[in-house]
N, C-alpha and C positions, 0 to 999 in steps of 0.2 A: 194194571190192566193194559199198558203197552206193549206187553208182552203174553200172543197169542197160547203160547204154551202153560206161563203160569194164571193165566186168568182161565182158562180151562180145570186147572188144578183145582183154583179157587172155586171156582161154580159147581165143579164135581161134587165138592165137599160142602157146601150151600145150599143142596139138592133139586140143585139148577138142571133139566134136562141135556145131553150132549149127543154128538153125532159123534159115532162109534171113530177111536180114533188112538193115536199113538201122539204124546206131547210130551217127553220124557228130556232127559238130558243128555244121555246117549244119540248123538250124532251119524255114527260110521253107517254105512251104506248096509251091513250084515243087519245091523235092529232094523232100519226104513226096511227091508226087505222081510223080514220075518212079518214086521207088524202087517205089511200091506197084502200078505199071503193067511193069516189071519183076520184080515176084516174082509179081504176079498175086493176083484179089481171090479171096478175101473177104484183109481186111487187119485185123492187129491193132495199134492203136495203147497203149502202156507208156508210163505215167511213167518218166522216167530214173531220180528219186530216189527213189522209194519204192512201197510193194505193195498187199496186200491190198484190190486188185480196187478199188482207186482211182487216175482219171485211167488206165482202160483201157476202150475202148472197141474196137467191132469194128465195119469199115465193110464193106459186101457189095459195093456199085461204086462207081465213080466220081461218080456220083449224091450220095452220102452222105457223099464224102471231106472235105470242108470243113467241113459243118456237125459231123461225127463230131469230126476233129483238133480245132476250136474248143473243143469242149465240154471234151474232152480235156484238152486245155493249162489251162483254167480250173478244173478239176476239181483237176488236180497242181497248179496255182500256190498255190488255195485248203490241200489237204493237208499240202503240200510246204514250200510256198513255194519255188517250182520248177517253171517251167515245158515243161521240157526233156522231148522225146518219143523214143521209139523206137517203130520200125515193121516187121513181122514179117511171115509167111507166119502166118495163123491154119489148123492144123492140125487139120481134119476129125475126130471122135473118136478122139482121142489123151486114155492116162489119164496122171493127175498123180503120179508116184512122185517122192519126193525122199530123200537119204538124210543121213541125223545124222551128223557128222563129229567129233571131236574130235584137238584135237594142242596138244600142253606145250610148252614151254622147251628141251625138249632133243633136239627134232628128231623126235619120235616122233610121228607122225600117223593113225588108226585110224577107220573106220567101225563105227555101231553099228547093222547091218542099215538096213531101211526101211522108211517108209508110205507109204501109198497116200492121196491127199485129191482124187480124182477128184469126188466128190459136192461140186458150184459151185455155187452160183447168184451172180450178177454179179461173175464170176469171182474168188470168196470161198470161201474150202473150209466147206464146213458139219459133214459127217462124213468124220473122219481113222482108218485103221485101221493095226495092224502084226502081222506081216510083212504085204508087199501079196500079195493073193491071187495064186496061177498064176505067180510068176514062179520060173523054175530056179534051181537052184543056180548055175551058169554067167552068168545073167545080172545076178545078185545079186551074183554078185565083181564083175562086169563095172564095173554102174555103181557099185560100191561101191570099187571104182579108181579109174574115171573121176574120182569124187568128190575122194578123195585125193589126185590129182593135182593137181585144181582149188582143193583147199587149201595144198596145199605148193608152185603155180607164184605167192603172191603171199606168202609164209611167215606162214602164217597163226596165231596162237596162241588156243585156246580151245574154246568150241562155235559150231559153225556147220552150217548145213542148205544143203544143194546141190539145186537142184532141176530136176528133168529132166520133160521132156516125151516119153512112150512110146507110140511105133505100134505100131500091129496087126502087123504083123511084126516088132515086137521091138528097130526103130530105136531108139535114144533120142538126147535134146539136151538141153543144157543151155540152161536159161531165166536162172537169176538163184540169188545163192548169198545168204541171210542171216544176217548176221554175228551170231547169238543163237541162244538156246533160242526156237523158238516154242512157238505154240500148243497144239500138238498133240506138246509132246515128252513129257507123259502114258503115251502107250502101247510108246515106246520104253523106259519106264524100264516099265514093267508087262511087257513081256515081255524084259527084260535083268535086273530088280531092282537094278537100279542106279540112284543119285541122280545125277541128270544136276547139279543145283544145288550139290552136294556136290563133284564134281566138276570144277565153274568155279571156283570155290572153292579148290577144291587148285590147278589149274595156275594161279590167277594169284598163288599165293604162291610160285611155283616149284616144288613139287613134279611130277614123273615121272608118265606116266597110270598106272594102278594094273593093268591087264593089257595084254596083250597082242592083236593081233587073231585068232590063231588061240586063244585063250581068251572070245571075246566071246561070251556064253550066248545063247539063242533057243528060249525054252519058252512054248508057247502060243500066244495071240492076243488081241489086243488091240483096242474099237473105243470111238471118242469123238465125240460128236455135242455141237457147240455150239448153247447155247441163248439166242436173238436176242430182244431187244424189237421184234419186227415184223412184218408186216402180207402174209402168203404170198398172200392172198386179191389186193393189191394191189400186186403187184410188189416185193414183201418190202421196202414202203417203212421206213424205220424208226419205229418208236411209241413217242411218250412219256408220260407221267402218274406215276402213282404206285402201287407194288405194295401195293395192298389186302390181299394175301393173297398168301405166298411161303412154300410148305412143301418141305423138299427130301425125297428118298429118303433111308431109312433106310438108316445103313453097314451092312457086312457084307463077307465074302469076294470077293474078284474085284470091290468098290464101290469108286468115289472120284467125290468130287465137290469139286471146285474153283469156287468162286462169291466174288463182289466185293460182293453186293446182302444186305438184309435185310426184313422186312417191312416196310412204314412209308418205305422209302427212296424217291424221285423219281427218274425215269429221264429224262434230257434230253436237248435235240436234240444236246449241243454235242460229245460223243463215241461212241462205237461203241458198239455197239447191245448188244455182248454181254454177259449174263448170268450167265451161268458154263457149265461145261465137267464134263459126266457122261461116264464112262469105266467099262468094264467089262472085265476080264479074262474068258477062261475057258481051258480043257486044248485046243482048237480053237475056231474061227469060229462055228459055230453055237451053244455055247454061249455065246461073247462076247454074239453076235446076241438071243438070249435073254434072257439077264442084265438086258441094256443098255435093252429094252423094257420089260420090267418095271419098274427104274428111273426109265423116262417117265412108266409108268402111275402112282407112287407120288408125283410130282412134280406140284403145283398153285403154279398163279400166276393172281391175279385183280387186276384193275384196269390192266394194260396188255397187249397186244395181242402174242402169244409166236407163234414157230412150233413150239411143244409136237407140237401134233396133226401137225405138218407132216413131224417127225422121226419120228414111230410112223410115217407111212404108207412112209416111206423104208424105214426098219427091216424094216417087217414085206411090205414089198413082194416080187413071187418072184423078179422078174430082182436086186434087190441080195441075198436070200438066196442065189440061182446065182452069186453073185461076177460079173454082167455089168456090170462097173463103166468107164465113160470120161466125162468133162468133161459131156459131153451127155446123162446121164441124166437128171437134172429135167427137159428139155424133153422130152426123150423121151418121159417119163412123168408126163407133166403132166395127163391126165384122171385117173390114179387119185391122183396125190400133190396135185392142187391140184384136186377135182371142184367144180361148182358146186356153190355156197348151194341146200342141201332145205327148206321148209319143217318147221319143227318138229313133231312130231306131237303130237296129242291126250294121248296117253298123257304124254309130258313136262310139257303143262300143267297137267294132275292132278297128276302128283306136284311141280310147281313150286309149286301152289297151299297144299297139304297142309305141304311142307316149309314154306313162307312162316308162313304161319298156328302152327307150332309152335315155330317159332325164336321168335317175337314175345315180348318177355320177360313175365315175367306179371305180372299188375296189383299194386298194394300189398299186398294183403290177402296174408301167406304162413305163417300161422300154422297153416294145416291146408294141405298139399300138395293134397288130395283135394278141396278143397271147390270147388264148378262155380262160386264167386264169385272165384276165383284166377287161373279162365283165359279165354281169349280165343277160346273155343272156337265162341261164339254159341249156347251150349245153353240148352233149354228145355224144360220139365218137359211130357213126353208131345211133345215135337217133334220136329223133323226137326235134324239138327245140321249145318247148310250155313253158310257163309259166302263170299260175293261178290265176287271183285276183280278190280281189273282190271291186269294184269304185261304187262312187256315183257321180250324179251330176243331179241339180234343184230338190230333193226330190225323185227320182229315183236310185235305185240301179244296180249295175248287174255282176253275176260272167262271166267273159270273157276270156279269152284265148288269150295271147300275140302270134302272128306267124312270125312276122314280114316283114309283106307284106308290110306294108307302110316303108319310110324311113325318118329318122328323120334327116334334115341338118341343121344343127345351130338350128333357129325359124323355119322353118318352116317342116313339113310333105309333104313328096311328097308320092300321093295314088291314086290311080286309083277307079274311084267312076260313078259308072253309064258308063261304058266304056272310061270314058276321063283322062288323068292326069291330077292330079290338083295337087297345092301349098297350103295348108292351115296353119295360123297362130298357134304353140304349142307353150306355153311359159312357162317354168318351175318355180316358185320361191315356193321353201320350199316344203311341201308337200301340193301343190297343182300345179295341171297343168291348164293353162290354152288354150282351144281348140276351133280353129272360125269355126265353121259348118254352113253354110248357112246362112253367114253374121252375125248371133250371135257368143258373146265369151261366152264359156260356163267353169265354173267352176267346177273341178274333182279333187276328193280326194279318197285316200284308207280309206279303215273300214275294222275294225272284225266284223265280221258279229254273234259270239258269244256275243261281246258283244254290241253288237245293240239290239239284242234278249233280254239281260236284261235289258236295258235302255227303252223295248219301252210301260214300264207300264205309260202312262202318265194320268195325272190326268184327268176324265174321267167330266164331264162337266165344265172345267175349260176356260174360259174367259183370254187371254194373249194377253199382249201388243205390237200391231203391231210393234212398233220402242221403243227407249231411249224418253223418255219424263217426263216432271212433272204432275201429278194427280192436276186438278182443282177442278173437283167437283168429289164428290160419293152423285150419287142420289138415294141411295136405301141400304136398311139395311136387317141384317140378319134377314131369316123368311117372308121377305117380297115376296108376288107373285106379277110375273111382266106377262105382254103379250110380245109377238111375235113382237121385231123391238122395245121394249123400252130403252132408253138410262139407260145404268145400272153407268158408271163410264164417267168421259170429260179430256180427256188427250192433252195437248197439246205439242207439238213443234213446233223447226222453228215457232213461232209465229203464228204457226195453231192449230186449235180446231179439235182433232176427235173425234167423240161418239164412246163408247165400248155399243152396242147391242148385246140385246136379241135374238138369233139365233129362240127360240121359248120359248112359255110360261113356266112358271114353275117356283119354288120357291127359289129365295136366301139362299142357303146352309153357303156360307161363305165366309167373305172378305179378301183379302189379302194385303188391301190398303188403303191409307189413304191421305184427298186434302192437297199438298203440298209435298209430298214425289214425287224424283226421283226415274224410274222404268226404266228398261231394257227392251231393246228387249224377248219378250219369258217368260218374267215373268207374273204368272196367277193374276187373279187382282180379279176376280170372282170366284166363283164355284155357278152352278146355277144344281138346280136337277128338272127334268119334274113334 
């Protein structure tokens, strides 16, 4: 079953239902193109050997088929080491239901209900819930047979997740079965109370599953939202550096949180992006849904680039509170969950200003708390108490004027904003502050603004590296004219492929890079002149 192509074989023959598809042996570009003009486009191209929305691509015609499968096959060989493809019918808003499976040593094999992990972006599950909203009882045995089947037609022993792909009428197809606990087996054990790990554990010692499937409990609901080092604003490239600042939610009832990171720790290109994995129960969905926000809001991460803010909008969105969930929701909903960059407002800078200025630790003298030679206030007897600077934050700068209307207690700012007092999160480390304004953490530092002034000759059609990654291909040499949208350099991380394009046509000036070389965030790779 770790091999998409022949566990397809296998299911075909099992009379397992499948989404119309090409899984053969033959490789060469002529079969992918016949099959994919046969099932008809849009096409989705699968690694054979392995998942999570790497070396899958989607081609929309024949136009794109080449260039699409290349990337493809380079993507898996990179992951994999494997360059083996399958080819699919891509399935128009179809949601992602998969069901948790387990079976012992002694022929006993049992589903433990399912989730739902429609919410993708590159074709990656972000939020996994359980049970999946709207589906019947009738359909729920249904695939939760299906399932069964497809573990006991290769005798399967352990835990394993089957995963189906569900139309709008209620069709389903098996996609691909993983031979583990993943991700997202969190909220099956949250609404079963059962230790899935405890579990694997028993049957690989030979013990019996411990019930039965007309005994399998189902109290509640269940939603988990993974939390990514990377860049929503940018094609949820992945982001590395170092977590400056890492506070998680406080436990409590219906809380869990699963994380791999600490503060202080370094997040690098060389594997997957994730961060850890917040889960919340509750007695129904909109409690879960509740919970689970809250959660977010209690959760800061500063010094690398999170889709934190990205999961509130999901969360708190109405079509995913309606349960209008399929594969194609983020796109769908791509103004409210990914709006453009606002300018900051005034009011932020004040209180950026105010919090900066009283984070500042205070001068030697601390033998009287009270005495105005202690602090850094810029006070002066019958004066005005202002202080001057000049901060930046997201690309934005601004000179502002410290007055100290807001008040800075431990972490937090208390400020009066739109008539109300509020508490907002200011968290100091080094020289940066860090400041939650409207559910986002926003990163603030000082500058000279003299010498921004001479720093800001930058190279003037220069092409730079969205993240730290290694250069795989340079497709294009100096002198060479390119069009508008062509791939000039393929840079990978995290085991993903990005293309560096063509902003607009015009001719290769000069390279700054070479395939196999590691590159840095910010470093020009290109120079292209109109």
């Amino acid at each position: 079953m770790g091999s998409k192509s022949a566990a397809k074989s296998l299911m075909e023959a099992a009379g397992v239902p499948l989404v119309p598809g090409y899984h053969g042996e033959k490789q060469d570009l002529d079969t992918f193109r016949e099959a994919a003009k046969r099932i008809g486009y849009p096409v989705l191209f699968k690694a054979a050997a392995g998942g999570g929305g790497k070396g899958m691509k989607v081609a929309e015609s024949e136009v794109q088929f080449a260039e699409t499968l290349e990337s493809a096959q380079r993507e898996a060989q990179s992951a994999f080491g494997d360059s083996r493809m399958l080819v699919e019918k891509y399935v128009l808003k179809p949601r992602h239901v998969e069901i948790q499976v387990f079976a012992d040593q002694h022929g006993n094999c049992l589903y433990l209900n399912e989730r739902d992990c429609s919410i993708q972006r590159r074709h990656q599950k972000v939020v996994e819930e359980a049970p999946a909203p709207g589906l019947s009882a009738e359909l729920r045995r249904a695939m939760g047979e299906a399932a069964v089947k497809a573990a006991q037609a290769i005798g399967y022993v352990g835990a394993g997740t089957v995963e189906f792909l569900l139309d709008e009428r209620g069709d389903f197809f098996f996609m691909e079965m993983n031979t583990r606990l993943q991700v997202e087996h969190p909220v099956t054990e949250a609404i079963t109370g059962l230790d899935l790990v405890a579990w694997q554990i028993r049957v690989a010692r030979g013990e019996p599953l411990p019930i039965s499937q007309a005994q399998m409990p189902l109290n509640g609901h269940a939603i988990e939202v993974r939390l990514y080092a990377e860049d929503p604003d940018h094609d949820f490239l992945p982001a590395t550096g170092t977590l400056a600042l890492y506070r998680e939610a406080a436990s409590g009832d219906g809380r869990r949180i699963d994380s791999g990171v600490a503060e202080g720790d370094s997040v690098s290109p060389f594997y997957d992006p994730m961060l850890g994995k917040l889960i919340a129960w509750g007695e129904n969905r909109e409690q879960a849904r509740l919970r689970l926000l809250a959660m977010l809001g209690d959760t800061l991460v500063g010094g690398v680039k999170t889709n934190l803010a990205f999961l509130c909008r999901i969360l708190a969105h109405p079509a995913f509170a309606a349960c209008e969930l399929d594969t194609g929701f983020i796109s769908r909903h791509q103004q409210q969950l990914l709006p453009a960059p606002s300018e900051l407002p005034e009011a932020f800078w004040q209180l950026a200003a105010d919090a900066w200025v009283q984070s500042e630790a205070p001068l030697e003298r601390d033998d009287d708390p009270h005495s105005p030679w202690a602090t850094r206030s810029g006070w002066r007897a019958g004066g005005v108490t202002e202080i001057e600077l000049h901060l930046s934050s997201q690309g934005e700068s601004r000179k502002v004027r410290a007055n100290n209307r807001a008040c800075l207690q431990g972490e937090e700012l208390l400020a009066e904003i739109d008539g109300t007092r509020q508490r907002l999160r200011a968290i100091r480390r080094g020289e940066t502050l860090y400041l939650q304004w409207r559910g986002e953490l926003h990163a603030i530092t000082r500058f000279d603004p003299i010498a921004a002034v001479e720093a800001s000759h930058a190279q003037h059609g220069g092409l730079s590296a969205p993240m730290n990654g290694s250069i795989v291909r340079v497709l294009v040499e100096p002198g060479q004219t390119v069009e508008a949208g062509a791939a000039l350099v393929v840079l990978e991380a995290m085991k993903m492929e990005h293309s560096i394009r063509a902003p607009q046509a015009g001719t290769v000036k000069a390279l700054y890079c070479r395939e196999g070389e590691m590159v840095s965030e910010g470093a020009v790779l290109v120079e292209l002149e109109p």
